[in-house]
C-alpha positions in Angstrom: 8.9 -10.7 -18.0 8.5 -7.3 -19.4 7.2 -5.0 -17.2 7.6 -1.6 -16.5 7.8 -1.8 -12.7 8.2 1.1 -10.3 8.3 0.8 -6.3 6.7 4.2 -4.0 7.4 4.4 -0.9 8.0 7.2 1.3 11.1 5.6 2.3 12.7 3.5 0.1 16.5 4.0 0.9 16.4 0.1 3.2 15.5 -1.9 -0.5 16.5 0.4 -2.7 19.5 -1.2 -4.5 17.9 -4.5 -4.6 14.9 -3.3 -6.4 17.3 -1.4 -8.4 19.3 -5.1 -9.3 16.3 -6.4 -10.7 15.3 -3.3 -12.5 12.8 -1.8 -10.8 12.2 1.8 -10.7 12.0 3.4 -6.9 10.3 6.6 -7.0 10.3 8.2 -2.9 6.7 9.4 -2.6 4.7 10.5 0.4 1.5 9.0 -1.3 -0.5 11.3 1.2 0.7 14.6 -0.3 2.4 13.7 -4.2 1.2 12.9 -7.2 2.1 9.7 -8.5 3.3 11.0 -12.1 2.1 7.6 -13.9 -0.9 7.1 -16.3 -2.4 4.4 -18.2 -0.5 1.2 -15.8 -2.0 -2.0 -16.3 -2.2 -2.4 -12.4 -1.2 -1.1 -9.1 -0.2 -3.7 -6.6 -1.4 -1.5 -3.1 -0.1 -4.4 -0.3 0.3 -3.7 3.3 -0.3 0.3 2.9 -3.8 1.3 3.2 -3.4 1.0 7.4 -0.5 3.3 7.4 -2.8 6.2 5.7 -4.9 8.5 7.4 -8.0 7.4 7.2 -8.8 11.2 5.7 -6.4 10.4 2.8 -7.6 7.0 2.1 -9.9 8.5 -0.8 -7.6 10.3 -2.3 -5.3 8.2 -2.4 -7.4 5.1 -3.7 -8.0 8.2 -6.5 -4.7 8.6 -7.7 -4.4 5.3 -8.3 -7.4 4.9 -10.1 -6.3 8.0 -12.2 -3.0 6.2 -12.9 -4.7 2.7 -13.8 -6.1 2.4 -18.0 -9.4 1.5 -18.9 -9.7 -1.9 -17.4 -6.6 -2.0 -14.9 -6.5 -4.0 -11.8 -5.5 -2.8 -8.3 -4.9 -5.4 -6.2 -5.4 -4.0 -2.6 -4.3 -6.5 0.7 -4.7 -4.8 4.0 -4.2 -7.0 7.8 -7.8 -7.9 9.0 -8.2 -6.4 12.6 -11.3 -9.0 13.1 -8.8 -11.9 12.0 -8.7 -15.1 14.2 -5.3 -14.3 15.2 -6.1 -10.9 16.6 -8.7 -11.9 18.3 -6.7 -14.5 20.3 -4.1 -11.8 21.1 -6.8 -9.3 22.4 -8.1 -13.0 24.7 -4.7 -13.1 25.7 -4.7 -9.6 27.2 -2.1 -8.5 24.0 -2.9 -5.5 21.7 -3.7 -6.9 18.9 -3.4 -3.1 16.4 0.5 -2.8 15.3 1.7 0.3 16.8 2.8 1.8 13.1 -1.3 1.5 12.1 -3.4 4.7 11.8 -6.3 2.5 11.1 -7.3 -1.3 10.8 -9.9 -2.8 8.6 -12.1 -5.7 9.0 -12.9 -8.0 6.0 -16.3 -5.4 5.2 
């Protein structure tokens, strides 16, 4: 379609020939502890990341990518709901209902 795409991911190594196919930058970045190195993007697609940061990092983070959005750029942010119906049946059901890989879950608020 266009786009300038580019994956980070402080371990890309699993995708990174795919995304590489379909001509997609992959830049390895501990998003914790490097700078992003992109300004004025149209959006940020965050999916499925924010509950693998330290919670301490979190505004920094959100930051960077601010910094690296234009006037007017979207970030579109999805995080797992802790308080979601599923995980409230697994915590009925006696199962731990936090993934093991989470620093921190969020509810909907």
């Amino acid at each position: 379609m266009g786009y300038d795409v580019i994956a980070f991911d402080i371990c890309p190594e699993p995708y990174k020939k795919i995304a590489e196919a379909c001509d997609i930058s992959v830049v390895r970045c501990d998003l914790e502890r490097d700078e992003l190195g992109v300004s004025n993007a149209d959006c940020a697609v965050f999916t499925e990341v924010l509950e693998h940061l330290h919670y301490y990092y979190v505004p920094l983070v959100l930051s960077k990518i601010n910094k690296a959005l234009k006037p007017g750029g979207v970030l579109i942010l999805a995080t797992p709901n802790v308080a979601s119906l599923f995980r409230r049946l697994r915590l009925l059901l006696g199962i731990q209902p936090i993934y093991q890989y989470h620093v921190r879950e969020y509810t909907m608020s």
